[in-house]
Backbone as JSON, one array per atom type, in Angstrom:
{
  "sequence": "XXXXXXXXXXXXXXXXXXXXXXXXXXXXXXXXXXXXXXXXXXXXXXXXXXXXXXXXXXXXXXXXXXXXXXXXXXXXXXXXXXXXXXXXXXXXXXXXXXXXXXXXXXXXXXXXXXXXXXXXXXXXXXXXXXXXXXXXXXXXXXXXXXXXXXXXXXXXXXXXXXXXXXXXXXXXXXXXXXXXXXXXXXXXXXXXXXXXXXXXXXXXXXXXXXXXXXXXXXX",
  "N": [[-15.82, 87.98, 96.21], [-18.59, 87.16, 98.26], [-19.46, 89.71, 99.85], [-18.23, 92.29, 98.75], [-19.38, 92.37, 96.45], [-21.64, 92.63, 96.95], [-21.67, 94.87, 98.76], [-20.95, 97.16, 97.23], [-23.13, 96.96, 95.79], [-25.43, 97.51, 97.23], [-24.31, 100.02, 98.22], [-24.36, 101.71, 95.87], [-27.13, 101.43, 95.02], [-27.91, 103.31, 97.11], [-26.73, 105.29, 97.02], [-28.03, 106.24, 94.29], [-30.76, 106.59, 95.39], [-30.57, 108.27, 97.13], [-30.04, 110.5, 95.23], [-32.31, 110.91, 94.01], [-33.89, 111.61, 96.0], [-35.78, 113.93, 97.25], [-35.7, 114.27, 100.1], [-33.43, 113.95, 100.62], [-30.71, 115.28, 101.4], [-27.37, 116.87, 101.23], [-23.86, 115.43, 101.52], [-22.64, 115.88, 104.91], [-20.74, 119.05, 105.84], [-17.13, 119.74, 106.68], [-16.97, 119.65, 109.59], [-19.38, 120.57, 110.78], [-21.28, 119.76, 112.98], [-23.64, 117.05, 114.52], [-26.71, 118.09, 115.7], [-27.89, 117.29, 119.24], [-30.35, 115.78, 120.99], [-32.54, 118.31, 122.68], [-31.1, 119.11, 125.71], [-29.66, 117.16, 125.91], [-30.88, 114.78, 125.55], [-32.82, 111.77, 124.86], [-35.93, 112.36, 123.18], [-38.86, 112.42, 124.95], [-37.23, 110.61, 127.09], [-35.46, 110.24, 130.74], [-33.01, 109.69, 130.49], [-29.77, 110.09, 129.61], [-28.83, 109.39, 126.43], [-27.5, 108.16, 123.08], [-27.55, 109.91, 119.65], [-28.2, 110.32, 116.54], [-29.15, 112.48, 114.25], [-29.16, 113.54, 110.64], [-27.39, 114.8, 109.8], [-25.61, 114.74, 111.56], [-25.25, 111.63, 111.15], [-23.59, 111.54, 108.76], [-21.17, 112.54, 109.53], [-20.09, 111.28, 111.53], [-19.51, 108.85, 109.98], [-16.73, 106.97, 109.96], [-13.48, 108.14, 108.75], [-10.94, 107.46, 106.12], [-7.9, 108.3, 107.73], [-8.64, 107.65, 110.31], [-8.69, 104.9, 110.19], [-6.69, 103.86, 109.41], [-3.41, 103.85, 107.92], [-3.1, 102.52, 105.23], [-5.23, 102.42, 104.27], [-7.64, 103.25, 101.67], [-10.78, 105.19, 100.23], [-14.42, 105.37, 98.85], [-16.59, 108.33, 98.66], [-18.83, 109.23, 101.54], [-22.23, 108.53, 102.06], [-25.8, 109.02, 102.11], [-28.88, 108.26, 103.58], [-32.33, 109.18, 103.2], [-36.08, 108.72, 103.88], [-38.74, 107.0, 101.96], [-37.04, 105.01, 100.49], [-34.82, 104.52, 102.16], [-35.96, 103.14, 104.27], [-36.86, 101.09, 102.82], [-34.51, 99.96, 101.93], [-32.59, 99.42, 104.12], [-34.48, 97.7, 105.18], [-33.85, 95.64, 103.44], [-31.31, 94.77, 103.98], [-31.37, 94.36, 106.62], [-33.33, 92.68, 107.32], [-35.77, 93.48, 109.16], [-38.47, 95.71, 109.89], [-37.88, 98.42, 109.88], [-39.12, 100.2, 111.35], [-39.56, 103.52, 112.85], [-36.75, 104.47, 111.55], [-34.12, 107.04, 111.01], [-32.62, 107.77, 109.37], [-30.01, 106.09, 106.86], [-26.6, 105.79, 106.41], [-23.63, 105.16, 104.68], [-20.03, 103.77, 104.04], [-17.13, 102.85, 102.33], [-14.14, 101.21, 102.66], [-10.73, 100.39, 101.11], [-7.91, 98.51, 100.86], [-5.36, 100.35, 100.14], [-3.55, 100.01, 96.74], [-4.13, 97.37, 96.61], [-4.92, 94.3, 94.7], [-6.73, 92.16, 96.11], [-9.21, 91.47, 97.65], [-9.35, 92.88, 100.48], [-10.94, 94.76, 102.25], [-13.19, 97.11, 103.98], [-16.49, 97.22, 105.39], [-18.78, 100.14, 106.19], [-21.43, 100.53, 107.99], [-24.51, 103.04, 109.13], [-26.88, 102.79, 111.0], [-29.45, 105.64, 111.83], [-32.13, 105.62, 114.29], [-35.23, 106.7, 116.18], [-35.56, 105.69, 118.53], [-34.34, 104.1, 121.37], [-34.93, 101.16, 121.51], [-35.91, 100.78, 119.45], [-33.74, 100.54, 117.92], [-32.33, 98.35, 118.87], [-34.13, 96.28, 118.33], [-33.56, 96.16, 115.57], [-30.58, 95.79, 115.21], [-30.27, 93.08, 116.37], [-31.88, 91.6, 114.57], [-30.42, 91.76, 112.14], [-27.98, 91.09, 112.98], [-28.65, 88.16, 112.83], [-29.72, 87.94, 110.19], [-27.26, 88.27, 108.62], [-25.74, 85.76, 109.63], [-27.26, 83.97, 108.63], [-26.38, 84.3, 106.4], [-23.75, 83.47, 106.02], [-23.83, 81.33, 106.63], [-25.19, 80.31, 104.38], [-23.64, 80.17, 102.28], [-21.91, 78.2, 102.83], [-20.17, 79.08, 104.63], [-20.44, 78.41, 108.0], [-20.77, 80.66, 110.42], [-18.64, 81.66, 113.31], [-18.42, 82.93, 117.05], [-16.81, 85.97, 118.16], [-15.13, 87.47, 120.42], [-15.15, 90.79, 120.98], [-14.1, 94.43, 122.23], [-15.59, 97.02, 121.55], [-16.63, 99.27, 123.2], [-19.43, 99.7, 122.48], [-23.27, 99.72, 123.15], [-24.31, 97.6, 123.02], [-23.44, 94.17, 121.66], [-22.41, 92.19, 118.9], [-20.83, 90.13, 117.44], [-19.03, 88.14, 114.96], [-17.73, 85.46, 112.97], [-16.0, 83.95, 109.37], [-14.86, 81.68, 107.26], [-13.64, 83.85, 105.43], [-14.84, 86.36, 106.21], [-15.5, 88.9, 108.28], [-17.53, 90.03, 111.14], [-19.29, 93.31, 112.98], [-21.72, 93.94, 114.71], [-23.51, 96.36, 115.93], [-25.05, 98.1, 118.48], [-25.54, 101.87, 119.42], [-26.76, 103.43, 121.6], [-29.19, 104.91, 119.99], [-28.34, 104.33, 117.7], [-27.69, 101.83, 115.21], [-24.61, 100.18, 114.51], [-22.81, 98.92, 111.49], [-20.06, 97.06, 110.86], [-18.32, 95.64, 108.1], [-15.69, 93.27, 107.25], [-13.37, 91.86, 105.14], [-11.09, 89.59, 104.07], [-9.61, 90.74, 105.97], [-7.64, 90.57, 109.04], [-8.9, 88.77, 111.8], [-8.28, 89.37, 114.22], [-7.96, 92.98, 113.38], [-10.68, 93.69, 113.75], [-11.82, 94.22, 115.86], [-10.28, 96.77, 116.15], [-11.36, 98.86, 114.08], [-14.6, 98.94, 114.71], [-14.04, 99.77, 116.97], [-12.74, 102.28, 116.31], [-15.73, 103.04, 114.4], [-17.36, 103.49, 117.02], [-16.5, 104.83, 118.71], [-16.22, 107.44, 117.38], [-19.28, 107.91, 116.55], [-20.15, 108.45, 119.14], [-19.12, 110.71, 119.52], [-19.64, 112.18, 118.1], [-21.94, 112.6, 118.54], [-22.38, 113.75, 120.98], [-21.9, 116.71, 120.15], [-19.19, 117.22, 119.48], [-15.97, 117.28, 116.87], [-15.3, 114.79, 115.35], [-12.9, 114.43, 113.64], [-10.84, 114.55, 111.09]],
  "CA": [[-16.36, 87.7, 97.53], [-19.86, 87.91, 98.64], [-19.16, 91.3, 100.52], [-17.67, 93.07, 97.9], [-20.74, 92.38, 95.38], [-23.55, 93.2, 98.19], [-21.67, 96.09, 99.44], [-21.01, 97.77, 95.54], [-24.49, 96.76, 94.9], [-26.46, 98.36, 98.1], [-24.16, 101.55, 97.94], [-24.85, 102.33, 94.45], [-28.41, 101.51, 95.1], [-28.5, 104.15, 98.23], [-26.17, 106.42, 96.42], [-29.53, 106.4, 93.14], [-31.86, 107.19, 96.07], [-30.24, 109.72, 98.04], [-30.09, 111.63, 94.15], [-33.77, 111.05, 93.55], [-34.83, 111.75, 96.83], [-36.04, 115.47, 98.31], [-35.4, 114.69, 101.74], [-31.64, 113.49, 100.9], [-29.61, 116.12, 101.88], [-26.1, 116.68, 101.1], [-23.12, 115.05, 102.73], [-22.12, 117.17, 105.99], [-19.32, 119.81, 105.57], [-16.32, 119.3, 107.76], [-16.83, 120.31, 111.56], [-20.18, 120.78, 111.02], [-21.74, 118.76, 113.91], [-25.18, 116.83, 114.47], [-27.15, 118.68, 117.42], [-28.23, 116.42, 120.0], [-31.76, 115.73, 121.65], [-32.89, 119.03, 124.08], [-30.81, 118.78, 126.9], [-29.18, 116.0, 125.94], [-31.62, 113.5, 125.76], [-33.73, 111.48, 123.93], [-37.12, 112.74, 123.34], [-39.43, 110.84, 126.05], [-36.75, 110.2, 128.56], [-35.32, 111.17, 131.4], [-31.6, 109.61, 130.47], [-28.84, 110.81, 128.28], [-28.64, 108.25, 124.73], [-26.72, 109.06, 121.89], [-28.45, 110.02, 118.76], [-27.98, 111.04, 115.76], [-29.44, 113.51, 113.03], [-28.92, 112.68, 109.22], [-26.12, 115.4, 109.35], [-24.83, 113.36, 112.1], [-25.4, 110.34, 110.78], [-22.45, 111.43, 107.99], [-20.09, 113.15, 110.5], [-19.97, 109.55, 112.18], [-18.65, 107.27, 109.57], [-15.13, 106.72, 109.27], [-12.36, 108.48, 107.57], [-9.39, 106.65, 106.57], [-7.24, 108.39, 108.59], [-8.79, 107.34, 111.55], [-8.75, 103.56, 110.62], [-5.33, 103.35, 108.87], [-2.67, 104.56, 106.65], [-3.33, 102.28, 103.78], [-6.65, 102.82, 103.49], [-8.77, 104.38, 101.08], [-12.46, 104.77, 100.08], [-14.79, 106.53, 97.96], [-17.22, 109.09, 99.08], [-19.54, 108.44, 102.14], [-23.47, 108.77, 101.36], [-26.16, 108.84, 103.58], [-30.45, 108.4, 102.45], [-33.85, 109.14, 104.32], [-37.06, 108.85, 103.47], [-39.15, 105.8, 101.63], [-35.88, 104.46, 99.98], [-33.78, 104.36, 103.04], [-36.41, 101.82, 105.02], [-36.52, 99.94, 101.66], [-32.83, 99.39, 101.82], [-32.55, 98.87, 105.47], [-35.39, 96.23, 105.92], [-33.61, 94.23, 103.0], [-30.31, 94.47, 104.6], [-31.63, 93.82, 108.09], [-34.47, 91.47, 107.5], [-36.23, 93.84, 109.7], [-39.21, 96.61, 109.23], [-37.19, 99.37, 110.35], [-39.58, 101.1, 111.99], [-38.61, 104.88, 113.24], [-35.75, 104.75, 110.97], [-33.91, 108.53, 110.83], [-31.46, 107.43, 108.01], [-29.01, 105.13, 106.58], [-25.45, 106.62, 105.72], [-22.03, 104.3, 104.87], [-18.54, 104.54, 103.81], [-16.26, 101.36, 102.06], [-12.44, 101.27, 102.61], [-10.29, 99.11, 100.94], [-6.03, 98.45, 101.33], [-4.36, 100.91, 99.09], [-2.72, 99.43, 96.15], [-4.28, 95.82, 96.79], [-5.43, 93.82, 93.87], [-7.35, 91.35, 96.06], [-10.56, 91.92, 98.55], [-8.79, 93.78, 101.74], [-11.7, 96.13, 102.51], [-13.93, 97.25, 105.45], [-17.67, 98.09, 105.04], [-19.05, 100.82, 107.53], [-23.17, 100.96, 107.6], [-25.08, 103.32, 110.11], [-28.75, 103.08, 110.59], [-29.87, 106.27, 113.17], [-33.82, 105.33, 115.09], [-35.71, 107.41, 117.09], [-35.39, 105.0, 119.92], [-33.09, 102.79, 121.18], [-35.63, 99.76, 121.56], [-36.18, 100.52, 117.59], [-31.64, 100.27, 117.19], [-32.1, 96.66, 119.58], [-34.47, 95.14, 117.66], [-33.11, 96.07, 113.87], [-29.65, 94.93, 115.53], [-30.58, 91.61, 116.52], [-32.48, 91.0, 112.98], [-29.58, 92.25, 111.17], [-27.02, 89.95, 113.01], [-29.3, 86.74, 112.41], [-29.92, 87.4, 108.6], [-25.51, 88.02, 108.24], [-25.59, 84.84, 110.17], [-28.11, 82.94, 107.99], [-25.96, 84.33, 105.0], [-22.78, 82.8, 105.77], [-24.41, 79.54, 106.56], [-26.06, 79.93, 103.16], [-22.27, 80.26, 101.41], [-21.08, 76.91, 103.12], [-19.06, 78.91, 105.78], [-20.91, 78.65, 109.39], [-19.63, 81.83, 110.84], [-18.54, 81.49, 114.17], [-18.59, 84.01, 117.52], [-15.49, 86.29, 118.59], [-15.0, 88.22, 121.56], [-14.8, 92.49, 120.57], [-14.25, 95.1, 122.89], [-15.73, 98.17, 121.04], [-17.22, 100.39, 123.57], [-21.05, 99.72, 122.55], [-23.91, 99.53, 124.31], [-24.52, 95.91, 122.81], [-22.41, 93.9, 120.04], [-22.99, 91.2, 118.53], [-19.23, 89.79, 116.44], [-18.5, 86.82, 114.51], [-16.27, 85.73, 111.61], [-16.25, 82.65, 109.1], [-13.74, 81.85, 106.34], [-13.34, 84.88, 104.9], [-15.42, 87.57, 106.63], [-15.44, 89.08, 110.62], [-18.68, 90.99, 111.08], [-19.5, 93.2, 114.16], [-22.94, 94.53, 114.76], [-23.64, 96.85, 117.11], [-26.07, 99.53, 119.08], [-24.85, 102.76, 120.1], [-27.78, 104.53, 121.43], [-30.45, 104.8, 118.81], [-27.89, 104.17, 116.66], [-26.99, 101.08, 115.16], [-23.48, 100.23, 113.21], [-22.57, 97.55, 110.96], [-18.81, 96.62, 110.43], [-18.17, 93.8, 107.88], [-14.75, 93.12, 107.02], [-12.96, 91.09, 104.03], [-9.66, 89.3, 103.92], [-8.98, 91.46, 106.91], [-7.3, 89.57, 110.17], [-9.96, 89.35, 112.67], [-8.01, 90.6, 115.04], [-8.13, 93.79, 113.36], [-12.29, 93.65, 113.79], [-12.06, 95.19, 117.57], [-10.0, 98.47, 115.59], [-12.31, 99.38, 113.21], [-15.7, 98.77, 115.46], [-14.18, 100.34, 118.5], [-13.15, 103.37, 115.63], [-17.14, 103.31, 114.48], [-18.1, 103.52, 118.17], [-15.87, 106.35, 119.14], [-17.27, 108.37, 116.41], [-20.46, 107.75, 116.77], [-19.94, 109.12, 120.29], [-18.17, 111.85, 119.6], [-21.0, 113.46, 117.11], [-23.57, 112.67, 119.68], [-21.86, 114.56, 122.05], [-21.6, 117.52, 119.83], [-17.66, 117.54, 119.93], [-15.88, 117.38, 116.4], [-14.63, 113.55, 115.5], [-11.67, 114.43, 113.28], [-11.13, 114.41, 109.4]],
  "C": [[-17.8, 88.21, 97.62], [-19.88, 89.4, 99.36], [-18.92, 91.9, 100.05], [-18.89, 93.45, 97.2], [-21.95, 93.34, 96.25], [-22.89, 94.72, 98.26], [-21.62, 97.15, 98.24], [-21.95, 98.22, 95.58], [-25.58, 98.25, 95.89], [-25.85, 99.86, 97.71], [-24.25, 102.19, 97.0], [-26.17, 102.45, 94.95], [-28.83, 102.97, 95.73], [-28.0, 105.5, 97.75], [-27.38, 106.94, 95.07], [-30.2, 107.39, 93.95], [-31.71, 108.2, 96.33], [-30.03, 111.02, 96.7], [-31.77, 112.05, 93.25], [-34.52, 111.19, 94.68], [-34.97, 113.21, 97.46], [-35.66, 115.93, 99.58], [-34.05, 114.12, 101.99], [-30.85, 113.95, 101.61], [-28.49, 115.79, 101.27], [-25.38, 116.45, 101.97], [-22.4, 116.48, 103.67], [-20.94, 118.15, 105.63], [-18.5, 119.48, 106.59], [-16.45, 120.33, 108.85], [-17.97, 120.89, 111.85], [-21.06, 119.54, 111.77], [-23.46, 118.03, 114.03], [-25.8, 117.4, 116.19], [-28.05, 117.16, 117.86], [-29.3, 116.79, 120.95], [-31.68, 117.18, 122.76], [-31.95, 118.61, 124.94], [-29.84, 117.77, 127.29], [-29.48, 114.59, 125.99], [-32.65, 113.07, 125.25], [-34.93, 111.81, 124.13], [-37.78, 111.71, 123.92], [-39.04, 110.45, 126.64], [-35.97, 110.92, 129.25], [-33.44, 111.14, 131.46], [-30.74, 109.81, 129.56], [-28.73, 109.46, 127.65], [-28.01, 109.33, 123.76], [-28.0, 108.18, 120.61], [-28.01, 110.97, 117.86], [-28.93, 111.65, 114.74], [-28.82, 113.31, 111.62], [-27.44, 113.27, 109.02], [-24.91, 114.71, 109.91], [-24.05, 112.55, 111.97], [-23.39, 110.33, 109.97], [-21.16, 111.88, 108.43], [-19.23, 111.93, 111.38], [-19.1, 108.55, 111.71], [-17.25, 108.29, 109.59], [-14.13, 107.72, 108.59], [-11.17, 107.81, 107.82], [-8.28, 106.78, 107.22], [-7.22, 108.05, 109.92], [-8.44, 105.26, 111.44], [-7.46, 102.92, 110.04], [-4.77, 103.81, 107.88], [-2.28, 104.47, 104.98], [-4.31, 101.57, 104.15], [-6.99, 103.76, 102.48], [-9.77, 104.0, 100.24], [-13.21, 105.95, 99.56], [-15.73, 107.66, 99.13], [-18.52, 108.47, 100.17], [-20.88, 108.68, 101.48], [-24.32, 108.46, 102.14], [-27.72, 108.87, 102.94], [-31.19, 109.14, 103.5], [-34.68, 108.7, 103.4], [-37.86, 107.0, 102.82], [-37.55, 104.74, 101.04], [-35.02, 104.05, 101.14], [-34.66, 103.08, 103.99], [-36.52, 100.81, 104.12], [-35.23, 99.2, 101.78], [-32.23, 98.71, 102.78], [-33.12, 97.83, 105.8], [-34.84, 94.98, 104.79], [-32.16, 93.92, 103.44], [-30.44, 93.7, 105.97], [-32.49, 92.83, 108.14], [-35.67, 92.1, 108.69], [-37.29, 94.94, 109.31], [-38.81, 97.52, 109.25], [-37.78, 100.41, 110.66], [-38.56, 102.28, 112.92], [-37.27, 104.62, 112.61], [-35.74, 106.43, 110.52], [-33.15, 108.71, 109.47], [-30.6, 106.8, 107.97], [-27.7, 105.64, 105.77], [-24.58, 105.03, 105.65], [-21.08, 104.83, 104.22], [-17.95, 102.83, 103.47], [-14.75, 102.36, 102.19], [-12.3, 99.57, 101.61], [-8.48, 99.42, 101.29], [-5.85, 99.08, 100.09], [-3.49, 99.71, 98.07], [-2.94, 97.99, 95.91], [-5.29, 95.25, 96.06], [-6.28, 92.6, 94.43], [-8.8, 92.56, 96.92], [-10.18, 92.32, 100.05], [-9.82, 94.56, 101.46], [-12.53, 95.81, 103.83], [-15.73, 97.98, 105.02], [-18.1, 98.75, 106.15], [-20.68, 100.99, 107.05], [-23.75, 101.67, 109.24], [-26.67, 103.74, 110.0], [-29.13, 104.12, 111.76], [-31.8, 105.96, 113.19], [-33.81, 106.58, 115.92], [-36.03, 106.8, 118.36], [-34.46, 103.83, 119.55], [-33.61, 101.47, 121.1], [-35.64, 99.73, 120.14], [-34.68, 99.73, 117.04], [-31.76, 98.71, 117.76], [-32.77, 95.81, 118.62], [-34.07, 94.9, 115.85], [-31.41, 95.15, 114.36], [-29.7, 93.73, 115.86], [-30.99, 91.23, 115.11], [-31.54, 90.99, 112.81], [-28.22, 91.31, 111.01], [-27.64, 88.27, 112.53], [-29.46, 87.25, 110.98], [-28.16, 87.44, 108.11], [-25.39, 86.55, 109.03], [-26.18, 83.84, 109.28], [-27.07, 82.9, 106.36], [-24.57, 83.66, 104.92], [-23.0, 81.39, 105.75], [-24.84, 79.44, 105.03], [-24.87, 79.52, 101.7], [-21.47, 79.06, 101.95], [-20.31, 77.68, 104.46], [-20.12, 79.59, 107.22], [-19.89, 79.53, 109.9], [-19.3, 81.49, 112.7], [-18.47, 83.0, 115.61], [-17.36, 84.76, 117.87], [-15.66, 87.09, 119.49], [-14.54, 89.86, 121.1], [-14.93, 93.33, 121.72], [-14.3, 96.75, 122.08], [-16.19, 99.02, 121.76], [-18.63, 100.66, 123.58], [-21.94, 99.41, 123.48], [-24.07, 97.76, 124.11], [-24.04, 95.77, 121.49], [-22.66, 92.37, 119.94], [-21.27, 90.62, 117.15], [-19.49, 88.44, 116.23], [-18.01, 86.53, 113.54], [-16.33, 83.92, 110.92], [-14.96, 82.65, 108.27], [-12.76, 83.04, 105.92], [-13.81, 86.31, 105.07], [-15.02, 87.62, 108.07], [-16.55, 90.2, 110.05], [-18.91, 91.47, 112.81], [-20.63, 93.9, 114.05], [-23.18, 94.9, 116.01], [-24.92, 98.13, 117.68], [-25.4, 100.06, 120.09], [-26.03, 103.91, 120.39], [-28.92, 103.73, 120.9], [-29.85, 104.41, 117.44], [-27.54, 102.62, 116.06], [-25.84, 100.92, 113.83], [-22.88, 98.98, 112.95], [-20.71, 97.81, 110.34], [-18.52, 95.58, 109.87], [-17.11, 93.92, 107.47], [-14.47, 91.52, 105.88], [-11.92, 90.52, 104.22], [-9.01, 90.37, 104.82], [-8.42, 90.64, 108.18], [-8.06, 90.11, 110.7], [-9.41, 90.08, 113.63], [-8.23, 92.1, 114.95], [-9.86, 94.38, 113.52], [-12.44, 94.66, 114.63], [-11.54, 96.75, 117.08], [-11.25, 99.05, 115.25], [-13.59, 99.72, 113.58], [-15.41, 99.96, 116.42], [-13.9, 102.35, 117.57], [-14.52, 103.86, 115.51], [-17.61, 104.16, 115.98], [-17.96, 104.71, 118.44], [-16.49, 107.58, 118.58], [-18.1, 108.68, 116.28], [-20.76, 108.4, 117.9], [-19.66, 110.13, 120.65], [-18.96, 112.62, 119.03], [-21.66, 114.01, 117.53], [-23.19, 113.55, 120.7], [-21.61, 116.15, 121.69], [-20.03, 118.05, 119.93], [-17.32, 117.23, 117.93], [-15.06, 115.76, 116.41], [-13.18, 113.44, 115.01], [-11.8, 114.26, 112.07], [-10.09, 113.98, 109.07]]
}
């Protein structure tokens, strides 16, 4: 499947960087939280946004316990620096201006010799106008790419909790793209029933929420 290949390909790629890069960091320890803007609020305004920090960023994705009992997935991984807007603007089709960092996490179905998996991607900005406009790119170039594979993807209705989402699903994929904050998070799914799309997203969201808030998401 196209999703399998791309998603391999990028997370190796980001997994290279984040070992050749200075300003990588290592992935978070457990229950160690990402602090959140002064006060609670994004630098420059006067209203609470969620936002994350690179430590964050990795506190955020996923663990398979949260998205199901046969799941499992390798290690998450998370970049900054020149490499991480490299990676981002060819995923998104966007420049990714104020980009803070790009972390993810793959699942797949325990035991299952076909393509059952879930990809989790989170890009954190230093504004939320920066997370709107990489989210919009990001859904139009996954949009241009299923058209480009013969299967016109179509739209689906998700109730994840985001501030704005963007879902749709073709043959063999369901993709939901979303902004949470400054944050934005990419859910693409494989040989998964779409129905299950709205889980997994509205999981992301929660999480994502839960960091930003300085509260502990769960392991």
């Amino acid at each position: 499947m196209k999703a399998v290949v791309r998603g391999a390909a990028v997370a190796a790629a980001l997994v290279l960087a984040l070992t050749g890069c200075a300003e990588g960091g290592s992935p978070a320890a457990k229950g160690e939280l990402a602090p959140s803007f002064p006060g609670g609020t994004q630098q420059g305004s006067s209203s609470k946004t969620v936002w994350l920090d690179p430590t964050g960023l990795m506190n955020a994705l996923p663990v398979e316990s949260s998205v199901s009992d046969v799941m499992v997935g390798g290690d998450p991984f998370m970049v900054q620096g020149t490499e991480a807007v490299k990676h981002c603007a060819e995923e998104t089709g966007a420049s990714c201006a104020g980009l803070v960092a790009v972390g993810g996490k793959d699942m797949e179905v325990r035991g299952n010799s076909s393509d059952d998996r879930v990809e989790f991607r989170l890009y954190s900005f230093e504004t939320d106008k920066q997370a709107g406009a990489v989210m919009k790119s990001l859904a139009d170039t996954e949009r241009k790419s299923s058209a480009e594979y013969g299967e016109p993807s179509k739209p689906v209705t998700v109730a994840s909790g985001a501030d704005e989402i963007d879902a749709f699903q073709d043959d063999a994929t369901a993709v939901a793209v979303m902004r949470i904050g400054t944050v934005v998070a990419h859910v693409y799914t494989t040989e998964i029933k779409p129905s299950d799309l709205e889980h997994v997203a509205t999981v992301q969201v929660q999480r994502v929420k839960t960091v930003a808030a300085g509260k502990n998401p769960g392991y």
